[in-house]
N, C-alpha and C positions, 0 to 999 in steps of 0.2 A: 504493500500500500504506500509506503516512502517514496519508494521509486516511481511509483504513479505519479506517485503530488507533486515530484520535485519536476519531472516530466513535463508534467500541465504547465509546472508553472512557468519554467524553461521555456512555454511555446506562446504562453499568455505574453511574455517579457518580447519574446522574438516579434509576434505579429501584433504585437500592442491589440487595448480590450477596447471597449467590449470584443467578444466573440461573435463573427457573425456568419452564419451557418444558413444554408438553403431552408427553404418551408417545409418544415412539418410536411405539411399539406401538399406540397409538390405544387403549389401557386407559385410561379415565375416571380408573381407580384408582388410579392413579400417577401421577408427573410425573418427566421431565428434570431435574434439579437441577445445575447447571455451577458450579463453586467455580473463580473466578481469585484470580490475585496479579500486581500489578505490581511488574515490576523495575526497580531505580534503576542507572540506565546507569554512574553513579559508583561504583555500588558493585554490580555484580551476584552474583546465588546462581550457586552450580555446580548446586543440586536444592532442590526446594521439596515437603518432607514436609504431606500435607491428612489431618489427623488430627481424624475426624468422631467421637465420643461412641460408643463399644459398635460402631462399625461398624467402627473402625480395630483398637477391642482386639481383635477376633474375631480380625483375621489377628495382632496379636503374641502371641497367646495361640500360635496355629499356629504360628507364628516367620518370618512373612514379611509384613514390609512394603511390599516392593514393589509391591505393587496399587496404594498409596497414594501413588503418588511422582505428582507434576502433570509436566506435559509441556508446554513451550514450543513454543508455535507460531514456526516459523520465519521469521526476520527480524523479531521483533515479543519488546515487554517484554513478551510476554499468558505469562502461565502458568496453564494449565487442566484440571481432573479432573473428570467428569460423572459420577453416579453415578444409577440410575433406583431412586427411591425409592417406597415406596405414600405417596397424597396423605395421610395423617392421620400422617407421621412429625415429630418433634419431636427436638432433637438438639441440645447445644450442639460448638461446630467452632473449630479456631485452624489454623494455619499455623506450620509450620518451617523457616525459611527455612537452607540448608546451604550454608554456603559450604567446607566442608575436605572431605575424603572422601567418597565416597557408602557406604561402608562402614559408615562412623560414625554413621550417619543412621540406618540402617536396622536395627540394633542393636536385639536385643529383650529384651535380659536386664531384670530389674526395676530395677537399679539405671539403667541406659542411660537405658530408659522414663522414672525419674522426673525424670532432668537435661534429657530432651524437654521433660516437661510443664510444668519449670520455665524452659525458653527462649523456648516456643509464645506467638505472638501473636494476637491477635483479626483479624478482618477491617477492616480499616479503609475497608470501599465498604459494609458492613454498614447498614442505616437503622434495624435492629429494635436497641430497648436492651439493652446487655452482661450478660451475667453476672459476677456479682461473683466472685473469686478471692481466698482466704486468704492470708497471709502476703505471699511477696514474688511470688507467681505472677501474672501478667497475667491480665485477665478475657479472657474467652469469647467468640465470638459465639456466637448462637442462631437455628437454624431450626427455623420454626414452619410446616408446611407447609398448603396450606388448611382441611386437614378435621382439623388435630389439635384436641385439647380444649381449648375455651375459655378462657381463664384471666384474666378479668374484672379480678380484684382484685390483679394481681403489681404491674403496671408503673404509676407515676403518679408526684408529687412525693413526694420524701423528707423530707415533714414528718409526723412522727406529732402525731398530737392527742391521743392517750394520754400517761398518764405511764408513766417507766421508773422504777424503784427496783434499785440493784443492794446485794448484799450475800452475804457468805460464811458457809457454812454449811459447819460437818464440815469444814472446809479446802475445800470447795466455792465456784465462783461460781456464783453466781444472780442472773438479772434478773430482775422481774416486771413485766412490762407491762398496765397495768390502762386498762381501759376511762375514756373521757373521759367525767365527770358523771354517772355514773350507776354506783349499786354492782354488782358481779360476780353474776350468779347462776349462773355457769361457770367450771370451770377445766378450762387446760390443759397438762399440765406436757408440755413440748419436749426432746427429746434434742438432744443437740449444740447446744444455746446457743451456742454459738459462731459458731457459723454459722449459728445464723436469726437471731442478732441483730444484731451489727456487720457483716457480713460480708451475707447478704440481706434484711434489714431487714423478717423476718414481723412489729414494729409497723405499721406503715405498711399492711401489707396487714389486720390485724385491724383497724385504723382504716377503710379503705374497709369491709370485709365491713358492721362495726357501721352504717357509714355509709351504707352500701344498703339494711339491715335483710335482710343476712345470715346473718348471726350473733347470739345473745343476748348481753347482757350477759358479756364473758367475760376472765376474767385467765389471761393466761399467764405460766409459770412457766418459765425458758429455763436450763436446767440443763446446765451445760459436762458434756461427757464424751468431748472429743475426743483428751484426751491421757492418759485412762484406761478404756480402749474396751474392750481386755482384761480390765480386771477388771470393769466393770461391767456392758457389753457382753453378757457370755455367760452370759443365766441366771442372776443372782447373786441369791441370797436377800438377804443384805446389800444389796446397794443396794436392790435394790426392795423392802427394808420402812425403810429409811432413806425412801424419797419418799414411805411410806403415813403412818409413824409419825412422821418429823422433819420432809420439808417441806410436807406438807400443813396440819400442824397452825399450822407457825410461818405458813405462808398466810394461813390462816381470823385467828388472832390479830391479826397484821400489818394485813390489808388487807378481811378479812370476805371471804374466798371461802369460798362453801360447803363443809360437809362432807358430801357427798352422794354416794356411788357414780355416781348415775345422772346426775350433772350434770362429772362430772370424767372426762376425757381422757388418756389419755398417748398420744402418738404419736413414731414414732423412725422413723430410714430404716435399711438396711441392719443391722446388729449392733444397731442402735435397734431398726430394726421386731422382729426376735425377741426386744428384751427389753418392746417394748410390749404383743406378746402374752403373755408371758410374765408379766407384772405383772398382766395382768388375772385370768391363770390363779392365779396366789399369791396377791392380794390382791384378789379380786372386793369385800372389803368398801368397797375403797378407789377402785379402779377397775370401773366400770363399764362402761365405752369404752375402746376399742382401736386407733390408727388405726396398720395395718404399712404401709410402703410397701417394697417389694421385699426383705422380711425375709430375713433369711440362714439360712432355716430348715434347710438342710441340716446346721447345728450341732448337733453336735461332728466335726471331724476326729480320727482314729483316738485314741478313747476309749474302749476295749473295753466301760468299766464303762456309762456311759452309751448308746453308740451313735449312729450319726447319724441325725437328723432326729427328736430325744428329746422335742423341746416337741411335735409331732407326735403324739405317741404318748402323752404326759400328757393330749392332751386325747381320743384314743381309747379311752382305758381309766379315766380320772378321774371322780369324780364331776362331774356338770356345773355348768358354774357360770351363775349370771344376770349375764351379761354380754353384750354389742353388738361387734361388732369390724366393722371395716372396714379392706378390704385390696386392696394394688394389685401390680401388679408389672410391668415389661416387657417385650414380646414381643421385644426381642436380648436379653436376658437371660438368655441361654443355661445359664448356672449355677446359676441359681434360679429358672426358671418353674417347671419339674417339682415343684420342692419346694413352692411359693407353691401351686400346681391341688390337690397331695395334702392338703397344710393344709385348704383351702376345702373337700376331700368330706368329711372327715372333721365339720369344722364342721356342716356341713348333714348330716351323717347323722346326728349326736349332737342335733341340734336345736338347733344356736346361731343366734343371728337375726346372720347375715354381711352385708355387703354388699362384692361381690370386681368387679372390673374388672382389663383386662388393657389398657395403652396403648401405643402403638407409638411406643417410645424405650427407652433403657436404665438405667445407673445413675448417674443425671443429676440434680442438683439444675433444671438448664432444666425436666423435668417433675415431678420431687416438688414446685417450688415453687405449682405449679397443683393438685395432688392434695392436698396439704395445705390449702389452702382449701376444697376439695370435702368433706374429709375433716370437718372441724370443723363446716362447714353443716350435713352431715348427721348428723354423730352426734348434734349438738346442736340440731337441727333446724330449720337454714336449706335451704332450697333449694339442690341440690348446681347446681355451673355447667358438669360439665365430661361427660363421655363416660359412657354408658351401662354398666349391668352386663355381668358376661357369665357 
């Protein structure tokens, strides 16, 4: 049995984990995926929590973890949970390793949840590179399963050949990441600057795009709004004529990015994506391009005056505006598919020029960071790299 385990784990180490193994079921369309963790004989878990991106939330939303507790095979450090996924799933994954209670573990309240996500550690058999994690939280791993969307330009050396400029605006930070040698004749202003910039480092990725001839000429604009989500977040007239009227402007002066509708971008994820659309809808003069990715378009919760799912319905009954959007959203994204499909008919019945995809992952920077370079190619018109309409 020694020999087995040291074996396994010889090959676990060689082909890096998870494990991923043809279907059960002999469906092409899927694969085996086995997530291990090995136990340290000095220091062993009583239970090892495998907490996979949207696949774990679905059951703490339900209130039961249990499905996701790994299971040691006996007489052996192997601790193992198999899950049969479709081949084109994308998913970043950490590990909880419990050594007090199984009670405590398995806890779903939101508070519980966040002191998890702030324990959870990456795989360390993993071969694919991390995801990067904010504050004091551990990065991620990530699985990419064969057929998920390409993503050309994420991973490579973290040296940008652009320049960064940061500076505060309005009590605002801003970075502007501007193309190497050559002047902007695109912009792209980013929600959550924060996190595309120190945190996943989208220069580096706008460096390969340029570098491919991906992308045009193009400055990004990385505008924090993580720790004012709420107010800027939801539909906010104020912010989004602040970015038409104050940083577009101090852009162009600064640095010569175009004043151009049809050459400027805004794109946001989540409370981003419904203010990306959102800003095209207020400010077509300003924004011409749209890019949501799994936009929280069910906003407003119980808002009698408003209603939910209200940017929805401004673009049902509004005049239309000449604008481009492009929009994505996740097939576990249980919360927001339905809202993301109603958005896109409406689009296409009104005659807005959309382009909508649906990728199978959740609400994961692992796939927005590939959808957001699809996103940019195409509004701006590089060749998109990643997964087909739908």
């Amino acid at each position: 049995m020694a020999g087995a385990e040291a074996e396994f784990w010889l090959r676990a180490e060689r082909e890096g984990t998870p494990l991923v193994e043809p279907d059960e079921e002999g469906d092409p369309a899927y694969r085996l995926v086995t997530f291990v963790w090995r136990d340290v004989p000095e220091r062993p878990v009583g239970d090892v929590l495998l907490l996979v991106h949207t696949v774990t939330d679905r059951d703490r939303h339900a209130g039961d973890l249990t499905p996701h507790l790994m299971r040691r095979v006996e007489g052996t450090d192997v601790w193992a949970l198999s899950h049969r996924l479709r081949a084109d799933h994308r998913a970043s994954y950490q590990f909880l390793p419990g050594r007090g209670g199984r009670a405590e573990l398995l806890r779903t309240d939101r508070a519980s949840w966040r002191a998890a996500l702030d324990r959870a550690v990456p795989d360390p058999l993993s071969r694919t590179p991390a995801l990067p994690s904010s504050g004091a939280r551990r990065p991620a791993s990530v699985l990419s399963l064969p057929s998920a969307p390409p993503q050309p330009y994420v991973d490579g050396p973290r040296e940008a050949r652009g320049g960064s400029v940061e500076r505060h605006l309005s009590g605002r930070r801003v970075v502007a990441h501007l193309p190497a040698g050559r002047p902007p004749t695109a912009v792209a202003v980013l929600l959550d600057g924060e996190m595309w910039g120190p945190v996943l480092d989208v220069g580096s990725t706008l460096d390969r795009m340029h570098e491919a001839g991906a992308l045009p000429s193009t400055a990004a604009l990385l505008v924090d709004t993580m720790e004012r989500r709420m107010a800027d977040l939801s539909c906010s007239e104020a912010f989004v004529d602040w970015l038409a009227d104050d940083l577009l402007p101090w852009a162009a002066a600064e640095f010569g990015t175009p004043l151009r509708a049809a050459r400027t971008v805004v794109a946001g994820q989540s409370a981003g994506g419904l203010t990306a659309a959102f800003a095209a809808y207020r400010r077509p003069d300003r924004f011409g391009l749209a890019a949501s990715q799994s936009g929280s378009f069910w906003w407003p919760e119980d808002d009698p005056e408003r209603g939910a799912e209200w940017l929805t319905r401004q673009y049902a009954r509004g005049e239309r505006r000449q604008v481009r959007l492009w929009m994505e959203v996740g097939l576990q994204e249980w919360l927001l598919l339905a809202e993301n499909r109603r958005l896109r008919n409406v689009l296409r019945a009104r005659g807005y020029e959309v382009e909508y995809r649906e990728f199978n992952g959740g609400h994961d920077y692992a796939c927005w960071r590939g959808g957001l370079a699809d996103a940019l190619a195409s509004l701006l018109g590089g060749p998109p790299a990643g997964a087909s309409g739908a």
